[in-house]
C-alpha positions as a LaTeX table, in Angstrom:
\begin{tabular}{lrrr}
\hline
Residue & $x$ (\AA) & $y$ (\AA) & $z$ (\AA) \\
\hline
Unk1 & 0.00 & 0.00 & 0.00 \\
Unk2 & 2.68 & 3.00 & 0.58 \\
Unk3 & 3.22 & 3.18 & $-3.47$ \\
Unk4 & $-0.57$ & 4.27 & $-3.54$ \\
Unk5 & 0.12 & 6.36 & $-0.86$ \\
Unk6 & 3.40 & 7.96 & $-2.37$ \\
Unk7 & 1.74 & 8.35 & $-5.68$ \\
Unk8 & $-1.66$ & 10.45 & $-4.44$ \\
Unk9 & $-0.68$ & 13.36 & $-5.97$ \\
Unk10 & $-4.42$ & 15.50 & $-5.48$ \\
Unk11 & $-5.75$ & 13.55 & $-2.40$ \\
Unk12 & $-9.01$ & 15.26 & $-3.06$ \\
Unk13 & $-9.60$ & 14.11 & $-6.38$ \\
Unk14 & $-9.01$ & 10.42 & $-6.16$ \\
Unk15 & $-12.79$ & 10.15 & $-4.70$ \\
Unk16 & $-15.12$ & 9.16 & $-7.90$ \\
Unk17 & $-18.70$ & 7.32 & $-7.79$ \\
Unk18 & $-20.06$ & 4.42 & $-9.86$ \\
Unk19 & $-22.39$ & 5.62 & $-12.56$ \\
Unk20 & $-24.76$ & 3.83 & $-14.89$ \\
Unk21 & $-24.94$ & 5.25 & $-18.75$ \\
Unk22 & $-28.18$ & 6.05 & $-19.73$ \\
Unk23 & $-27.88$ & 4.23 & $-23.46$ \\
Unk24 & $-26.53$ & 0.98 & $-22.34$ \\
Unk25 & $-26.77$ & 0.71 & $-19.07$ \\
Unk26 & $-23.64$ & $-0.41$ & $-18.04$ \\
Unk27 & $-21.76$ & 0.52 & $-14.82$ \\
Unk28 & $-18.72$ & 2.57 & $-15.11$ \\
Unk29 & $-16.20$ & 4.83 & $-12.86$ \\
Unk30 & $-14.06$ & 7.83 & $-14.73$ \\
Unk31 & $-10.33$ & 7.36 & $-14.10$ \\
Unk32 & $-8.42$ & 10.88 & $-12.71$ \\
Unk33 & $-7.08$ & 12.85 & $-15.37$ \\
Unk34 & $-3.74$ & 12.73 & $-12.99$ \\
Unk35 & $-3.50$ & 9.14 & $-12.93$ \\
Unk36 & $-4.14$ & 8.77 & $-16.74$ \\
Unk37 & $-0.97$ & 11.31 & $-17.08$ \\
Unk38 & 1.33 & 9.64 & $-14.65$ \\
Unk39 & 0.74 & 6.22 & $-17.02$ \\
Unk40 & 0.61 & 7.68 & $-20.01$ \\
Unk41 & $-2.47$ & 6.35 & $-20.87$ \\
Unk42 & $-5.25$ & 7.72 & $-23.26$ \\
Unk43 & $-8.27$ & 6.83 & $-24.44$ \\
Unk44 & $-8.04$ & 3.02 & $-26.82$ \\
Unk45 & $-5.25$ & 1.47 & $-23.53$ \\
Unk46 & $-6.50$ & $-1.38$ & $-22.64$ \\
Unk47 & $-6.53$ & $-2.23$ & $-19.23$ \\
Unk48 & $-6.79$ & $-5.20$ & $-16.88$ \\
Unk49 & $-9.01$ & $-5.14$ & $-13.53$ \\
Unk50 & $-8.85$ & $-7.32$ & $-10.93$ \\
Unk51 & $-9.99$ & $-7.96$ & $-7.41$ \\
Unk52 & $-7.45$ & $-8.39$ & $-4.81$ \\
Unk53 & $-8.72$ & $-7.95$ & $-1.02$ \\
Unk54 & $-10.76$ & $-5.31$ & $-0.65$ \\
Unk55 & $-9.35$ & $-3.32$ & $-3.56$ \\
Unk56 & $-9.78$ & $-3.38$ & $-7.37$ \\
Unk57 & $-6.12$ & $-3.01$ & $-9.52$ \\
Unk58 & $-6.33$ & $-1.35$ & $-12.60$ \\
Unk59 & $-3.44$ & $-2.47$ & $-14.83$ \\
Unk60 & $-2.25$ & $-1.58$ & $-18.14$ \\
Unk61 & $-2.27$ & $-4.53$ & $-20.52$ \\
Unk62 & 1.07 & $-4.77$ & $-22.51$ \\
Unk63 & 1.12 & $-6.35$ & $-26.03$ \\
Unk64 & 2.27 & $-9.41$ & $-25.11$ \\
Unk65 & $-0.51$ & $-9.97$ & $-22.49$ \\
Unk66 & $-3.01$ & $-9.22$ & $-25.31$ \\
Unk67 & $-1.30$ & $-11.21$ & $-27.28$ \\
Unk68 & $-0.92$ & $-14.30$ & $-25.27$ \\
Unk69 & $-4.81$ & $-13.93$ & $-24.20$ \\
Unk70 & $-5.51$ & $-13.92$ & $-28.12$ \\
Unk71 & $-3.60$ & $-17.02$ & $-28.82$ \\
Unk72 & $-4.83$ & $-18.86$ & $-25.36$ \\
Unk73 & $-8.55$ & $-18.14$ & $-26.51$ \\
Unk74 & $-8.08$ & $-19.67$ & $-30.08$ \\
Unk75 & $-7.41$ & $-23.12$ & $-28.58$ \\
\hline
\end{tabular}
């Protein structure tokens, strides 16, 4: 845990609720603007979620991953 705490760069904006869009219906959150800078990710990076504990990690997927998950799915 003290990387996420060394990396909370506007403590007040890391707050962010789960919302439901009105076309689809599906659930989503909005990522910081701060944190998509500090990764360099914009909008087409794929990322990986998973649940660990009582926290969600949000993960960028490299090519390889995506790759590998490609390949394991065709057999």
């Amino acid at each position: 845990m003290a990387k996420f705490n060394e990396m909370q760069k506007n403590p007040e904006e890391n707050f962010t609720t789960v919302e439901v869009d009105p076309v689809t219906g599906e659930y989503y959150i909005t990522i910081p603007e701060w944190i998509l800078n500090e990764y360099e990710w914009y909008e087409g990076t794929q990322v990986n979620m998973q649940v660990e504990g009582d926290c969600i990690l949000i993960t960028e997927v490299k090519d390889w991953q995506s790759l590998h998950n490609t390949l394991w799915s065709l057999m």
